[in-house]
N, CA and C atoms as an extended XYZ file, in Angstrom:
354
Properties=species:S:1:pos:R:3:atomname:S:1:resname:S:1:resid:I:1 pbc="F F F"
N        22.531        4.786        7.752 N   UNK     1
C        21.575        5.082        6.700 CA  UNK     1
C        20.456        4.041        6.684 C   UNK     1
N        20.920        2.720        6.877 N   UNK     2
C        19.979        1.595        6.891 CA  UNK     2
C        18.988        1.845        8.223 C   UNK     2
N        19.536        2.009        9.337 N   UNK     3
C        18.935        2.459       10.520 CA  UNK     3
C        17.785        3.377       10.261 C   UNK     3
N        18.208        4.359        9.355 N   UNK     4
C        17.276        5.404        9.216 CA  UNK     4
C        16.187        5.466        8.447 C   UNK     4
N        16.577        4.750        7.583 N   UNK     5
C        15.623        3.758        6.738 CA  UNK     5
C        14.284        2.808        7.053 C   UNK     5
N        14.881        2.444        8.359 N   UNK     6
C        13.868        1.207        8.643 CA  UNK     6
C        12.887        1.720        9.810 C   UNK     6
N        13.722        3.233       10.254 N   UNK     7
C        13.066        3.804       11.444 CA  UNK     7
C        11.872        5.185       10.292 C   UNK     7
N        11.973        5.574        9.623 N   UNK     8
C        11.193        6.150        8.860 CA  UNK     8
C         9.913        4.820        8.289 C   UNK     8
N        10.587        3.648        8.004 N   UNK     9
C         9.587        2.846        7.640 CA  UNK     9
C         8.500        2.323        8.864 C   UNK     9
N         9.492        2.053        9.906 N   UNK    10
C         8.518        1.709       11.398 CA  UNK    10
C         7.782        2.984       11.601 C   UNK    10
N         7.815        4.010       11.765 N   UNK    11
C         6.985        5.256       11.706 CA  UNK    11
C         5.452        5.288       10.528 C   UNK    11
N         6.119        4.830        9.671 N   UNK    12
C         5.441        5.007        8.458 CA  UNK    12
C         3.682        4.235        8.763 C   UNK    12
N         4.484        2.981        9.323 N   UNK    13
C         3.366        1.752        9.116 CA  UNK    13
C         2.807        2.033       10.481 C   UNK    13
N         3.593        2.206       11.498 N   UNK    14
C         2.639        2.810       12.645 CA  UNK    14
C         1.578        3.773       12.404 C   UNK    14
N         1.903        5.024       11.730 N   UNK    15
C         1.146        5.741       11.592 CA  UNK    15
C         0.321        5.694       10.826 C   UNK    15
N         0.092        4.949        9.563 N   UNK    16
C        -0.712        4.321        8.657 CA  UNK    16
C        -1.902        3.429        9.817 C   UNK    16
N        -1.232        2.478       10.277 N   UNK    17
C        -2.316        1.916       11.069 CA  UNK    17
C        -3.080        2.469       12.084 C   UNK    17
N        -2.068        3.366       12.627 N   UNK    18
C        -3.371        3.898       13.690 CA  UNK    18
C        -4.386        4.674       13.020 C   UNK    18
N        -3.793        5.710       11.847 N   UNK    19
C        -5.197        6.067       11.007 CA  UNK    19
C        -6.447        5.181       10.454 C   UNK    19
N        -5.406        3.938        9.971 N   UNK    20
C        -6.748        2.911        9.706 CA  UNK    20
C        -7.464        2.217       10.654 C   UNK    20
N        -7.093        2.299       12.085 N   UNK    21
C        -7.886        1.797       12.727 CA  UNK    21
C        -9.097        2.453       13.127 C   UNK    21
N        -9.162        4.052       12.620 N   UNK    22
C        -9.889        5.213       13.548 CA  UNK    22
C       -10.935        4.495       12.597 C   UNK    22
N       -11.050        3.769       11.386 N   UNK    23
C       -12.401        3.675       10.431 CA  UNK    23
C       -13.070        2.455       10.514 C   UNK    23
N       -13.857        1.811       10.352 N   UNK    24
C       -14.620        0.857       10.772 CA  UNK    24
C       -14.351       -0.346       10.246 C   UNK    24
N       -13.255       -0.690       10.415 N   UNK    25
C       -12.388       -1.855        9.324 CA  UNK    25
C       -13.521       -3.249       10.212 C   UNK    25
N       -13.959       -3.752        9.557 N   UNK    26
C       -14.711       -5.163        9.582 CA  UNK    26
C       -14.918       -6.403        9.116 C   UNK    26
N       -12.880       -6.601        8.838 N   UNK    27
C       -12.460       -8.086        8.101 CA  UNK    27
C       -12.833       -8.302        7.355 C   UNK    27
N       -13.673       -7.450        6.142 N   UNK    28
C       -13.629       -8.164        4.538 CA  UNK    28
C       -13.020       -7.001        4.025 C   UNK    28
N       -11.510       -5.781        4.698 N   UNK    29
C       -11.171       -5.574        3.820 CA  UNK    29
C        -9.138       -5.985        4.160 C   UNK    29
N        -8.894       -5.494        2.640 N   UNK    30
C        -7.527       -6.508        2.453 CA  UNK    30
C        -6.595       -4.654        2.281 C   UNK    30
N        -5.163       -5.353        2.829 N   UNK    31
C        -4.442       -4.421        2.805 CA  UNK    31
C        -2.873       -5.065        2.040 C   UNK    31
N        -2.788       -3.896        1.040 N   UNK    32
C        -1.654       -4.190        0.522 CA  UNK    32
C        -0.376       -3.134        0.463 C   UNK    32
N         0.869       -3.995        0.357 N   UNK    33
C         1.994       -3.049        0.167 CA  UNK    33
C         2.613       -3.120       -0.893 C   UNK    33
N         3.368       -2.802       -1.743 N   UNK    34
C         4.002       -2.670       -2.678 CA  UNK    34
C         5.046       -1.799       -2.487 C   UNK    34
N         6.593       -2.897       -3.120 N   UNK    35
C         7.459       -2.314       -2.892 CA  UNK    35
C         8.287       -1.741       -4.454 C   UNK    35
N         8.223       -0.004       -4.600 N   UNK    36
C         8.908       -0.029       -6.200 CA  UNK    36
C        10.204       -0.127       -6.427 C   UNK    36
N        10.758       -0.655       -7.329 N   UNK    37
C        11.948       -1.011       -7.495 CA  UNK    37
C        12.372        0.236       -8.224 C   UNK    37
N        11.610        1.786       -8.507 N   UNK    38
C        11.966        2.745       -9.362 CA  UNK    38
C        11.759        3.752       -8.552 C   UNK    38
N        12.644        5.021       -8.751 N   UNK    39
C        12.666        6.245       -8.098 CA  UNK    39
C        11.112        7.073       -8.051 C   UNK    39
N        10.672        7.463       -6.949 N   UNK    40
C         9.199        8.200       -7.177 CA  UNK    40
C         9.675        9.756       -6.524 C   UNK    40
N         9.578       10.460       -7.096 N   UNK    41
C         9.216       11.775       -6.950 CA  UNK    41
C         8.194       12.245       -6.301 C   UNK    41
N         8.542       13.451       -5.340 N   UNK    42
C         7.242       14.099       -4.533 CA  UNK    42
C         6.216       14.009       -5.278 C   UNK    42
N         5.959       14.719       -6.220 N   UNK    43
C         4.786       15.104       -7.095 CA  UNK    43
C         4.362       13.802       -7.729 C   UNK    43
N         5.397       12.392       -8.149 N   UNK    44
C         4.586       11.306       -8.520 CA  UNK    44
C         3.864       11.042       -7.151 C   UNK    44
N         4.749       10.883       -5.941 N   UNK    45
C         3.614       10.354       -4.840 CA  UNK    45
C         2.425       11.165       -4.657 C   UNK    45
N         2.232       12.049       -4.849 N   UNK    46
C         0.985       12.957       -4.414 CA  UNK    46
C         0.070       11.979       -5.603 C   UNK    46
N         0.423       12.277       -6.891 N   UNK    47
C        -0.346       11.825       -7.695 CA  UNK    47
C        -1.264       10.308       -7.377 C   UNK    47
N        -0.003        8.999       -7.021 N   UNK    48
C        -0.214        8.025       -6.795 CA  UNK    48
C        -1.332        8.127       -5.757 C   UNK    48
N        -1.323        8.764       -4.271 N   UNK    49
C        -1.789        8.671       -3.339 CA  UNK    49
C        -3.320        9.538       -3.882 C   UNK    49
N        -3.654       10.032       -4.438 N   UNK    50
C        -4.917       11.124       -5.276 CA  UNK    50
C        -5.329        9.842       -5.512 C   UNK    50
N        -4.563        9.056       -7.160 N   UNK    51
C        -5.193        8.468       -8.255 CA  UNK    51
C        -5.803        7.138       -7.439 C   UNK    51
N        -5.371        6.301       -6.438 N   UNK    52
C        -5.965        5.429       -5.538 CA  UNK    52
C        -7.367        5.651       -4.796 C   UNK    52
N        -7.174        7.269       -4.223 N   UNK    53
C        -8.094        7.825       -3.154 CA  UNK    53
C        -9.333        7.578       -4.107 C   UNK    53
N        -9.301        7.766       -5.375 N   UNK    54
C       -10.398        8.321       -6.192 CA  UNK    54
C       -11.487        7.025       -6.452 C   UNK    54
N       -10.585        5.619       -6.379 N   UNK    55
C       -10.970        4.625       -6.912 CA  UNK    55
C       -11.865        3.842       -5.596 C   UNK    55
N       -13.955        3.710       -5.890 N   UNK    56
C       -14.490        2.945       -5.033 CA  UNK    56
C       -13.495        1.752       -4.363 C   UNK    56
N       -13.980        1.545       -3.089 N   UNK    57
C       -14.078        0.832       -2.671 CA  UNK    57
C       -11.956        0.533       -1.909 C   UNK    57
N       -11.455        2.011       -2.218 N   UNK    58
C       -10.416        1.973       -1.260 CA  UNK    58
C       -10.459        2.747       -0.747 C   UNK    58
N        -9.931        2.492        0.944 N   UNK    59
C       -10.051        3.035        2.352 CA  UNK    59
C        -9.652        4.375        2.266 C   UNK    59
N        -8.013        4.031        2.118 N   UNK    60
C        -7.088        4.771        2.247 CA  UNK    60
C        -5.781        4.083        1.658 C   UNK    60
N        -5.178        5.420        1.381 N   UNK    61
C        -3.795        4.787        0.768 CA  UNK    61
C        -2.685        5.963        0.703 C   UNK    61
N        -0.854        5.542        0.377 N   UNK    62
C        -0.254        6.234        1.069 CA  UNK    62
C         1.040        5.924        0.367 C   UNK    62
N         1.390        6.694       -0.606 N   UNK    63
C         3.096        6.499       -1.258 CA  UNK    63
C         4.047        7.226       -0.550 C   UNK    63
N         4.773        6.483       -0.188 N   UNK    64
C         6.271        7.061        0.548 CA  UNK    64
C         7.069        7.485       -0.523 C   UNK    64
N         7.924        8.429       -0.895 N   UNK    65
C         9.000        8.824       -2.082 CA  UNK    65
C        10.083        8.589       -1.726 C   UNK    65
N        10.570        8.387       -0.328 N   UNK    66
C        11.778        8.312        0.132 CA  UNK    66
C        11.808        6.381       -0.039 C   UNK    66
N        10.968        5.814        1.067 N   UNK    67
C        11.436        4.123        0.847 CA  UNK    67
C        10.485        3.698       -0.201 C   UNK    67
N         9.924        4.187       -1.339 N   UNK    68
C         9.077        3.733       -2.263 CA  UNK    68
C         8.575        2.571       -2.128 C   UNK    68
N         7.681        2.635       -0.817 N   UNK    69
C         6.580        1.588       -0.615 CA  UNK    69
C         5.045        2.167       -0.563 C   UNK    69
N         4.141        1.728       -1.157 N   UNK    70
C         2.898        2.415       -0.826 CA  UNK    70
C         2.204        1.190       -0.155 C   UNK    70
N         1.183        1.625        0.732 N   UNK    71
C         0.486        1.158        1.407 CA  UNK    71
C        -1.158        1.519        1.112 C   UNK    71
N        -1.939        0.284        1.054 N   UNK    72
C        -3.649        0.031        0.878 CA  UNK    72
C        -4.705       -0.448        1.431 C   UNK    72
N        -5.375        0.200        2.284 N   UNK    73
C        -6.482       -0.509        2.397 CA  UNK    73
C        -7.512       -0.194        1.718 C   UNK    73
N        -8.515       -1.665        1.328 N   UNK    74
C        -9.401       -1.648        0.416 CA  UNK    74
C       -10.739       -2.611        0.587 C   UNK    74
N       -11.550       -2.340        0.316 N   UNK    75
C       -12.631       -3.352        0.220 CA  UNK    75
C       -12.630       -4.598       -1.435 C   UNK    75
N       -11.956       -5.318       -1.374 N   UNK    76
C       -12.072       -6.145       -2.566 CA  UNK    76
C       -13.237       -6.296       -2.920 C   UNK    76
N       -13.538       -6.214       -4.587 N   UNK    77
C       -14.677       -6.831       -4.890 CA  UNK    77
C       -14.311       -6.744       -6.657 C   UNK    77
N       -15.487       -7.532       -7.675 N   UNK    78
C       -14.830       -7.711       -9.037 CA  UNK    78
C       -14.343       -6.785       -9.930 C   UNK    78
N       -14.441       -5.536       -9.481 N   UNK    79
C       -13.279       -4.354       -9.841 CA  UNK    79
C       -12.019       -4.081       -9.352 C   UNK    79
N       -12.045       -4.547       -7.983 N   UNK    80
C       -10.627       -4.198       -6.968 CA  UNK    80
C       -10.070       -5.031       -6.462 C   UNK    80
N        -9.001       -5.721       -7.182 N   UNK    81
C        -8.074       -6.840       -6.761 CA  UNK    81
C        -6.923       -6.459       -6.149 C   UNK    81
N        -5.839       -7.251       -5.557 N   UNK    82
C        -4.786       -6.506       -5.594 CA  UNK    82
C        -4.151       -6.577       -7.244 C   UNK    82
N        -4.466       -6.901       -7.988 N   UNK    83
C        -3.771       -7.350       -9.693 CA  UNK    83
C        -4.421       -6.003       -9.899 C   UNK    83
N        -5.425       -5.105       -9.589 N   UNK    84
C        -5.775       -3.638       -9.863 CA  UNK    84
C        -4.823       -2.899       -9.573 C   UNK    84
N        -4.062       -2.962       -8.079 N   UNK    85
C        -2.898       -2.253       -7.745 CA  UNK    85
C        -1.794       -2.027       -8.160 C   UNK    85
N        -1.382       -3.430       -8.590 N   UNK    86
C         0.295       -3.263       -9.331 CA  UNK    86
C        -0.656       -3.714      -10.855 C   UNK    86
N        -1.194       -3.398      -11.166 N   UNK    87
C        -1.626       -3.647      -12.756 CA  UNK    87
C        -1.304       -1.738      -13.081 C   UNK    87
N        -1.773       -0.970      -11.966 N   UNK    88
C        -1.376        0.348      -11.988 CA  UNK    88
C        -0.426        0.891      -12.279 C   UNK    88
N         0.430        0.486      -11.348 N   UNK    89
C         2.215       -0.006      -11.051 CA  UNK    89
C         2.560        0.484      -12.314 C   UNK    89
N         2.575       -1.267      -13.186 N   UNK    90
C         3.182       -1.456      -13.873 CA  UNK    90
C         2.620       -0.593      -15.204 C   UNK    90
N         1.290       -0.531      -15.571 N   UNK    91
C         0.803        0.455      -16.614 CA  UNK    91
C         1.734        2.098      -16.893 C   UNK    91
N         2.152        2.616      -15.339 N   UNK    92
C         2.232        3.793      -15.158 CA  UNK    92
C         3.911        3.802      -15.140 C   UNK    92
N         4.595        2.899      -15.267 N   UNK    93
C         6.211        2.435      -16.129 CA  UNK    93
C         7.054        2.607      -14.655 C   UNK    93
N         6.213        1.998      -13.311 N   UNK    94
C         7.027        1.835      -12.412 CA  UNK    94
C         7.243        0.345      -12.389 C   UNK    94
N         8.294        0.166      -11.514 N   UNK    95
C         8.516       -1.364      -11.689 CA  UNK    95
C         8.547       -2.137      -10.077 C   UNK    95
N         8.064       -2.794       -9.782 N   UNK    96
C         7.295       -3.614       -8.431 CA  UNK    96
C         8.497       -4.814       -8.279 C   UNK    96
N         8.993       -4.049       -6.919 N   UNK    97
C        10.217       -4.850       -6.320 CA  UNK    97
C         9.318       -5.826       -5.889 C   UNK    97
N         8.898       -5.972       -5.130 N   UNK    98
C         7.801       -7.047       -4.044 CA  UNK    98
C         6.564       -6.681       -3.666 C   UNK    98
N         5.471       -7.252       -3.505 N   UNK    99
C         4.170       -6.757       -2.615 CA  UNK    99
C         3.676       -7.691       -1.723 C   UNK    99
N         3.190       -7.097       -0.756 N   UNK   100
C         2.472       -8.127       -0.034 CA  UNK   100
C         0.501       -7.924       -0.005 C   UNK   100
N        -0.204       -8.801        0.413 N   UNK   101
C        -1.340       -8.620        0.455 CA  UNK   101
C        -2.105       -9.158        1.731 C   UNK   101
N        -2.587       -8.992        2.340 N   UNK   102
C        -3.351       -9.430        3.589 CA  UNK   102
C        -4.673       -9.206        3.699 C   UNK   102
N        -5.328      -10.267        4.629 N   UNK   103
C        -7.006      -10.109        5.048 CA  UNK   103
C        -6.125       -8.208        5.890 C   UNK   103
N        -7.252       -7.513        6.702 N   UNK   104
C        -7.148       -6.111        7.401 CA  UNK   104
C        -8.049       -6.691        8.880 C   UNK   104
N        -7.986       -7.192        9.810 N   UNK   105
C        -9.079       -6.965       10.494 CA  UNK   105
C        -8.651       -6.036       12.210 C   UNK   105
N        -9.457       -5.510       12.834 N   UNK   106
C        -8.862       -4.427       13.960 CA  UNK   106
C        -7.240       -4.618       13.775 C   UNK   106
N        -6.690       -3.850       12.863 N   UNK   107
C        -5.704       -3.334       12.851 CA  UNK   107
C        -4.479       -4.728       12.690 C   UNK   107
N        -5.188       -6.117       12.591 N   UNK   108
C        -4.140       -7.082       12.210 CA  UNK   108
C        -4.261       -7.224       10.532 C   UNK   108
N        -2.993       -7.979       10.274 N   UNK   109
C        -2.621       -8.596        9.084 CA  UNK   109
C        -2.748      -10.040        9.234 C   UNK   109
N        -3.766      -10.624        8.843 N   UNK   110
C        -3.520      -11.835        8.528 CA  UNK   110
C        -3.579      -12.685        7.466 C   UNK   110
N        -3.263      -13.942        6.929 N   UNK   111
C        -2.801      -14.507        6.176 CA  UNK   111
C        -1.565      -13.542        5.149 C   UNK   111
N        -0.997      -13.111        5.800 N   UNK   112
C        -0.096      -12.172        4.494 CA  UNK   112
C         0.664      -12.880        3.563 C   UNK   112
N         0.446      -12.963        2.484 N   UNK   113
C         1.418      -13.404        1.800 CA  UNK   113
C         2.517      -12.784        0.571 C   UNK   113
N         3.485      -13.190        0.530 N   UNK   114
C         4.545      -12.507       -0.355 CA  UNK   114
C         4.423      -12.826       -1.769 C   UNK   114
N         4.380      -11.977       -2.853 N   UNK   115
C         4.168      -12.071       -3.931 CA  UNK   115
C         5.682      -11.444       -4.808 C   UNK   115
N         5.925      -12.450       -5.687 N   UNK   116
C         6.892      -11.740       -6.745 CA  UNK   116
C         8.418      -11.557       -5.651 C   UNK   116
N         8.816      -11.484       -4.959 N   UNK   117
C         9.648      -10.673       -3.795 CA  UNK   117
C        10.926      -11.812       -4.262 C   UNK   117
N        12.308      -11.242       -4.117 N   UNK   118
C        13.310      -11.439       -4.216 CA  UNK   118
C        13.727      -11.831       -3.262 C   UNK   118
């Protein structure tokens, strides 16, 4: 089960990245993950993955329902932090196992760091 788990998640982030690489990512934008510590439903992820799309200045974005991690890329600026992301989270009565946040540049993560994480 764990196996299957981590092979749906390696899929996940592969395929996330190669979509984000098709767009003109040019190192001032930041990508985040968030991990929920609460059950999400098909229809919450659709929602989640809509209510992100809608908001300037993010790429793309992507809730899993099965390993309840969503994934972000975004252009930061004084509306769009990652504290915008799980400020969401938590408003919307899910609860944020861990997140991470990173610079985005051709398809690397760098400086990532772990926030909140157990």
């Amino acid at each position: 089960m764990i196996k299957l788990l981590l092979a749906i998640l390696a899929f996940t982030t592969i395929g996330f990245s190669a979509y984000s690489q098709q767009s003109d990512l040019d190192g001032s934008k930041r990508y985040i993950k968030i991990i929920i510590d609460s059950e999400v439903s098909s229809e919450a992820q659709s929602e989640i993955t809509n209510a992100f799309k809608q908001i300037p200045g993010v790429k793309t974005s992507r809730m899993d329902n099965t390993t309840h991690i969503f994934l972000g890329i975004y252009e930061p600026n004084e509306n769009l932090l990652e504290q915008t992301f799980t400020n969401w989270f938590t408003n919307h009565g899910y609860e944020i196992a861990c997140y991470y946040d990173a610079v985005y540049t051709e398809g690397a993560m760098i400086n990532l760091s772990k926030n909140n994480c157990r």
